[in-house]
C-alpha positions, 0 to 999 in steps of 0.5 A, spaced: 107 593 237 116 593 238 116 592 231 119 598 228 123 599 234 127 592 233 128 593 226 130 600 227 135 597 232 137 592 227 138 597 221 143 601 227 148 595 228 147 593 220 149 600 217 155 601 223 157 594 220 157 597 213 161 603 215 166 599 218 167 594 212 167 601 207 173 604 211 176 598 214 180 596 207 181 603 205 186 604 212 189 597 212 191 598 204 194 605 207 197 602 212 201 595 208 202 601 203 207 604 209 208 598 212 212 594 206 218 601 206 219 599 214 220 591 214 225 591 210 228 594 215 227 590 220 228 584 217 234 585 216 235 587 223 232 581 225 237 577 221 243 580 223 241 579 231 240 572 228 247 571 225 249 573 232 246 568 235 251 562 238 247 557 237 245 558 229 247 552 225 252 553 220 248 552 214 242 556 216 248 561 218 250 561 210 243 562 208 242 568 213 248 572 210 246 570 203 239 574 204 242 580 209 245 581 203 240 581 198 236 585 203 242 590 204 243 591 197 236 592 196 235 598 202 242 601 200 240 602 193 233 606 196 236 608 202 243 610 201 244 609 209 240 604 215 238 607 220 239 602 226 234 598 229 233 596 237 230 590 239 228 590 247 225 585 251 219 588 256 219 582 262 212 585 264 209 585 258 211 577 258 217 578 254 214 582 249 219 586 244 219 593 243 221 596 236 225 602 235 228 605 230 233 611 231 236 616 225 231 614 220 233 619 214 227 623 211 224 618 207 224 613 213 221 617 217 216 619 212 213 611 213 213 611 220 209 617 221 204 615 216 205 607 219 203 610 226 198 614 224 195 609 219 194 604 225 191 609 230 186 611 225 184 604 225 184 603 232 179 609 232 175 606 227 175 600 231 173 603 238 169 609 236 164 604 233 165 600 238 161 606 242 157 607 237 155 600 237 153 601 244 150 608 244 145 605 239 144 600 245 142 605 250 138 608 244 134 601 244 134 600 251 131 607 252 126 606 247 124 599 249 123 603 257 118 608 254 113 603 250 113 600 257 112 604 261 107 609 257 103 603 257 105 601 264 106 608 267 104 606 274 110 601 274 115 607 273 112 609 280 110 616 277 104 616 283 110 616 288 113 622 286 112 629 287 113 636 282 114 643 285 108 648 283 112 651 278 114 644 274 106 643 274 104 650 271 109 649 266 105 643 263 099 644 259 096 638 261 096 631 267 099 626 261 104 632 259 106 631 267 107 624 267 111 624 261 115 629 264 116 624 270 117 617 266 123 621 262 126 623 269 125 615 271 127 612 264 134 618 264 135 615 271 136 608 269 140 610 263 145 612 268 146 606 271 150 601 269 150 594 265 147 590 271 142 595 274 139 595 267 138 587 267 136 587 274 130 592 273 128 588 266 127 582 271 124 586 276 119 591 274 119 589 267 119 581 269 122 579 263 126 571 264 132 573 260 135 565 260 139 567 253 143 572 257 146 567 262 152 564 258 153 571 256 152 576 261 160 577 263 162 579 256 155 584 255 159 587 262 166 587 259 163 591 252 161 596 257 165 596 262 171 598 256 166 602 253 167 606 259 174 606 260 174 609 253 169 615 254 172 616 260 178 614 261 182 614 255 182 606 255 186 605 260 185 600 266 182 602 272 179 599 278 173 600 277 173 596 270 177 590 274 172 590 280 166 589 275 169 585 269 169 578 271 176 575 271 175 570 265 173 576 260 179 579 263 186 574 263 192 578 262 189 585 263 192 589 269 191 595 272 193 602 268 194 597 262 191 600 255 186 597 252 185 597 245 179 594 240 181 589 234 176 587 228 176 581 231 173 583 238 169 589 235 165 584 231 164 579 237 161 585 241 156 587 235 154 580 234 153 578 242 149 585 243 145 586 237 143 577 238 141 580 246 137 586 245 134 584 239 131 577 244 130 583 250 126 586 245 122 580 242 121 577 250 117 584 251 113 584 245 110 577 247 109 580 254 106 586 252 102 582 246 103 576 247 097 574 240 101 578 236 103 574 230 107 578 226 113 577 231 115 571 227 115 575 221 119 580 222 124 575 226 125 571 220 127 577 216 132 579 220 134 572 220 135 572 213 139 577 213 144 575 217 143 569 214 147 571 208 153 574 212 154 568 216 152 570 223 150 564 226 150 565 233 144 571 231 140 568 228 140 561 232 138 565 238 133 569 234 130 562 231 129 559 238 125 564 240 120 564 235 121 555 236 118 557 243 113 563 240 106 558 241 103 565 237 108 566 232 104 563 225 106 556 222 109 558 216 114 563 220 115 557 225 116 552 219 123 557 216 125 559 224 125 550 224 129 550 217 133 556 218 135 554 226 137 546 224 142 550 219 146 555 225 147 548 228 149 546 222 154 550 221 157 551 228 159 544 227 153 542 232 150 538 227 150 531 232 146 535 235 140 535 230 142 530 225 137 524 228 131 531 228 132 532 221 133 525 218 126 523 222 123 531 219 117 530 214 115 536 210 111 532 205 105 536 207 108 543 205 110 547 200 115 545 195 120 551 197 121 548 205 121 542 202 127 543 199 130 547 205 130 540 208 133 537 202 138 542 203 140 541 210 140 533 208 144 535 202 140 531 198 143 533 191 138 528 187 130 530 191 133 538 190 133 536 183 127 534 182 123 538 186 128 545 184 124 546 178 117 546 181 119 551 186 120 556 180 116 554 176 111 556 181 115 563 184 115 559 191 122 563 189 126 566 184 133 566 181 136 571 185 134 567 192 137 561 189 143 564 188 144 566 195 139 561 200 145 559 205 143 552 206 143 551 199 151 553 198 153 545 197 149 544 193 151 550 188 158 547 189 156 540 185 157 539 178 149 537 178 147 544 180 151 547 174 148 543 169 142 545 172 143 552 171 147 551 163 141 546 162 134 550 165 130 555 162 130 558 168 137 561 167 135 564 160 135 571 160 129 572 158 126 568 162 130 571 169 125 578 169 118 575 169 120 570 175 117 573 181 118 569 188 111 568 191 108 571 196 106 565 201 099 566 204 098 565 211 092 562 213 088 565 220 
């Protein structure tokens, strides 16, 4: 069904996250390593518009002429000269600072054209993957539309439009038409904007889209920027304000600069893999609604967000398979575990406490029950049943070592006694202990 196509759209944003983590740390040593030559300087700038300062007390006087000098000395050994340093405050900009440095000698000036361009290649790292992020989108969304209407062509309203007599003769058949006019339609759609997307998979795909409500005005501000980058130089239009929802907006006004951060690169990822993996799934219950391998293959992309932390993602995806009435017992079971978990971690525990205290998973294999333990942060009932787990491959070393769930628990004095005490840990033994492939009986 959407299975390959959700899991390709999965490994895009994974791959793209591990570019941005191989390079990212590169260009920010490059860019401490520049930067540590310069705030020297503008330390000692600092200190010396402190110093004139009338309201300074006296003993913070002492001590602020005491380290200007350690700092001087230090600058004048490696520089000979200072080169002079200008504070100004920008009013429009809500008093910031601006920093310049003037007559900056051969040396100095080598660390500040390599500062500046340290910094903008990170915020080309940052913006560019930001594009990509979304172009992987729309490569999604294009996907998602052609699974549709080649199934529903008459949805695309190919029966409405026309083809002059040279368009048909070059086609060698009536199906070769009909694709041609479903790509014209799906290319069309593409050329929209962000809302025309959402209202036409309400409308002629009527799918609900619950999940997007509380976060509707950020998907619109991650392509409305998008825009402003591609088309614009990142610079604020009236367009970008007129679209993007004031609260996503605060502080932003027109011809302003916007640049993208790691902190809001990562946010966008997160909110637009979590929508359109959703998006992806709705479709494939609608259009499959007894398949239920959807499930499994949630549950994997799960697991692997799991492991880094991505709450907000695999809560959403776990809700989704809760609600799947098709998805198998066993997925649903993890989709429960892995759900309580995100809660968890959120600091929404509260919440599931009373449902996770009342759980009796007595009936089920040892691996969920341990899950559950887990969750209680029940160190003496995972002890007892840890050994029957591998013992039996429900799972293996490996798995242990990085179950999220599992993480207070391999913090705790008793785990490590466990591991210096099992055979389990035995070098000897790690090979051969395989996790078990859990049958799902029909």
């Amino acid at each position: 069904m959407l299975n390959k196509q959700i899991i390709d759209f999965n490994e895009n944003l994974i791959g793209l996250r591990d570019f941005v983590e191989l390079i990212d740390p590169f260009l920010t040593e490059k860019l401490e390593e520049n930067d540590k030559h310069i705030q020297p300087i503008i330390l000692s700038a600092m200190l010396k518009e402190a110093l004139n300062e009338e309201e300074i007390k006296e003993e913070d006087k002492e001590k602020f002429i005491k380290f200007q000098e350690i700092i001087k000395k230090e600058l004048y050994e490696k520089y000979k000269e200072l080169p002079e340093v200008e504070f100004e405050k920008k009013e429009e900009e809500g008093e910031k600072v601006s920093i310049k440095i003037s007559n900056p000698n051969i040396e100095v000036s080598k660390h500040l054209d390599n500062l500046h361009k340290n910094k903008k290649h990170i915020e080309l790292l940052y913006t560019n993957s930001l594009i990509s992020s979304l172009s992987s989108v729309e490569w999604f969304f294009s996907q998602l539309l052609h699974f549709f209407y080649s199934k529903h062509p008459d949805s695309a309203g190919v029966q409405k439009r026309t083809m002059t007599l040279a368009e048909l003769k070059s086609f060698g058949s009536i199906e070769d038409a009909e694709k041609y006019l479903i790509d014209v339609k799906i290319d069309e759609i593409l050329r929209g904007n962000f809302e025309s997307w959402i209202n036409l998979l309400k409308s002629e795909l009527s799918l609900g889209l619950g999940y997007l409500k509380d976060i509707m005005n950020e998907l619109t501000e991650f392509y409305q920027r998008r825009n402003l980058f591609v088309h614009n130089g990142g610079v604020v239009n009236s367009i970008y304000l007129s679209k993007v929802h004031k609260n996503q907006r605060e502080g932003i006004s027109l011809n302003d600069k916007l640049t993208v951060n790691k902190a809001y690169l990562d946010n966008a990822i997160c909110k637009l893999q979590k929508a359109f993996i959703l998006i992806g799934a709705e479709l494939w219950k609608k259009l499959s609604p007894d398949d239920t391998s959807r499930g499994e293959v949630l549950g994997d992309i799960v697991y692997e967000n799991l492991l880094h932390s991505r709450w907000d993602i695999c809560e959403g995806l776990c809700y989704f398979s809760l609600k799947d009435s098709q998805v198998h017992p066993i997925d649903k079971v993890i989709a429960q575990i892995n759900y309580w978990l995100c809660k968890k971690e959120i600091g929404d525990f509260k919440s599931i406490e009373k449902e996770i205290n009342n759980a009796d998973f007595s009936d089920k294999k040892e691996i969920f029950q341990l899950g559950l333990f887990g969750l209680r942060g029940e160190t003496d009932k995972i002890l007892k049943i840890l050994p029957v787990v591998l013992e039996t491959n429900q799972t293996n070393i490996e798995r242990l070592e990085e179950f999220p769930l599992l993480r207070e628990f391999r913090e705790t004095e008793e785990y490590k006694n466990f591991k210096k005490d099992s055979k389990f840990f035995r070098e000897e033994n790690r090979e051969v202990i395989t996790p078990e492939i859990v049958e799902k009986e029909e």
